[in-house]
N, C-alpha and C positions, 0 to 999 in steps of 0.2 A: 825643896831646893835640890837642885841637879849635883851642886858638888859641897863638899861640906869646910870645915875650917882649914881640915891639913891638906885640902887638894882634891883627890881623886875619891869621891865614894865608892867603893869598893862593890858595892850590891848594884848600885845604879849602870856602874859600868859593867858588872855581866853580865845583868841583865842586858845590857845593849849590845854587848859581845854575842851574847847566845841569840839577841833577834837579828841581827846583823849579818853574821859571820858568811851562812851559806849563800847569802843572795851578792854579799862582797865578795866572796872566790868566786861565786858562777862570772861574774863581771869582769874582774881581773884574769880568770884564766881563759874568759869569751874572746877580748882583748890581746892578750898576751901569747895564746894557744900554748900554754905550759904550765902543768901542776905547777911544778916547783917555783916559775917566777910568781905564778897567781898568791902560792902561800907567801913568799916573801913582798908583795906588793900588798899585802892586806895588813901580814902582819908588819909592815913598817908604818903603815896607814893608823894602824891602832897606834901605836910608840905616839905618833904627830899630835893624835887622839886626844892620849894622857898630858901630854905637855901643854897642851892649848885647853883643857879641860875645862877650866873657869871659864872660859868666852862661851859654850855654849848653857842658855837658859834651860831649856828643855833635852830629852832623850831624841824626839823628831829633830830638832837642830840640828843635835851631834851625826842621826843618822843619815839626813841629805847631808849634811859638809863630809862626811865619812866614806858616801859617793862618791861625789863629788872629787875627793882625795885619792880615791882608789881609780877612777876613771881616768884621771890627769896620768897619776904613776903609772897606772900601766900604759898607757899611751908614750908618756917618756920612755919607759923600757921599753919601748918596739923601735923606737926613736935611735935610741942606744945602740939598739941591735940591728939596723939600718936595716929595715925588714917594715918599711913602710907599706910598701904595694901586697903586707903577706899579712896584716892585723886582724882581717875576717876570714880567715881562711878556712876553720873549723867550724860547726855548729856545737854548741852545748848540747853532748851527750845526756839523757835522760838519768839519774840517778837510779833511778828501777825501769829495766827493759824487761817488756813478758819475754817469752822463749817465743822465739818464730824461726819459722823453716827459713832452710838457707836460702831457697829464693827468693821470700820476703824482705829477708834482711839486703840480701844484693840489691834486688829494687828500692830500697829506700835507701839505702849507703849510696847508689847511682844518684836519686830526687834531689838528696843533701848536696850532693858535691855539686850536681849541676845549680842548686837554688843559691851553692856558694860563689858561684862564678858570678851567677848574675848580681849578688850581695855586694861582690866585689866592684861593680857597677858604678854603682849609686855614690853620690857626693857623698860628702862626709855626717852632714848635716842630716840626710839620710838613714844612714847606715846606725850611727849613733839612737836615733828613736827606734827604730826596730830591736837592736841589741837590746834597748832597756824597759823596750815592751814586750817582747817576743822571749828572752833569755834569761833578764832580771825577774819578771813578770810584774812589774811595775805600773801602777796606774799613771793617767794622764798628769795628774796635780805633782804627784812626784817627779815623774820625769820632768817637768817644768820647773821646777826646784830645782832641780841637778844640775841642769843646763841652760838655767838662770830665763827661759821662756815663758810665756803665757802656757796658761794650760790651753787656750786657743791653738797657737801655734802647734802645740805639741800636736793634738791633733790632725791641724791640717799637713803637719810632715807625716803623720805614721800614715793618712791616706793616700796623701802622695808618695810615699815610697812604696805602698805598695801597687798602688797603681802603675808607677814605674819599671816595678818586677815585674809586675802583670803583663807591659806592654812588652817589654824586652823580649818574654818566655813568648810571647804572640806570634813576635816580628820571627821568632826561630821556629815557628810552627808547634809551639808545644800548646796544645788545647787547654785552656784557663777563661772559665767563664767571666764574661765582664759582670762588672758588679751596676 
């Protein structure tokens, strides 16, 4: 059993905390582009968590509605911050960067920004599969959970959205093998 007589299992929910946590800031701070709203959008998301605790059966339940929770919030907070047109702005920075020469890193800080523009492209319906395949690093069935989709759909959005980047980066001459 998920939760026990007085509420909240204490073990169950760290464990969901500790498999959770980093893939819920990478989402909210992907969303948000700000440590600080990402921790406070997560950790209000857990708070919601613990008070609705009993409704979920399982740990996977809690974890897509905990998505699911954390995706909403921070889209409300961009919402807030009337910074609609600015939600994909950043790429999720890597957690461990090797060392590379500063031309390296120029050349890929340039690849980013410009893959950001064209991110910033794509409908919404878009942009959202990518984030949570590409950023979350979430499988298809998951992603379809979140966003209440088939895992069919899911699929045919992540190759349409990237087919879309693809064509966008084409039509500006930037060389991208068709697939």
């Amino acid at each position: 059993m998920f939760a026990n007589e007085e509420g909240v299992d204490s073990k169950a929910f760290r464990a969901l905390y500790d498999e959770t946590y980093n893939m819920l800031f990478r989402i909210a701070r992907r969303i948000s582009n700000s440590d600080e709203a990402a921790e406070d959008i997560v950790h209000d998301s857990y708070i919601k968590a613990v008070e609705r605790w009993a409704i979920f059966p399982s740990r996977d339940d809690a974890k897509y509605w905990l998505i699911r929770v954390v995706k909403n919030n921070a889209l409300n907070w961009i919402k807030r911050k009337g910074r609609e047109q600015k939600v994909y702005q950043r790429f999720f920075k890597e957690e461990e960067r090797s060392s590379e020469s500063p031309e390296t890193e120029t050349i890929k800080a340039e690849a980013e920004h410009s893959i950001r523009l064209y991110l910033d492209k794509l409908p919404d319906k878009y942009k959202m599969v990518l984030v949570l395949k590409e950023y979350a690093l979430l499988n298809y069935k998951e992603i379809g959970k979140i966003l209440k989709i088939s895992e069919g759909n899911v699929k045919v959005r992540v190759f349409r959205a990237r087919e879309a980047l693809a064509e966008m980066m084409r039509k500006d001459g930037i060389n991208v093998p068709q697939s």
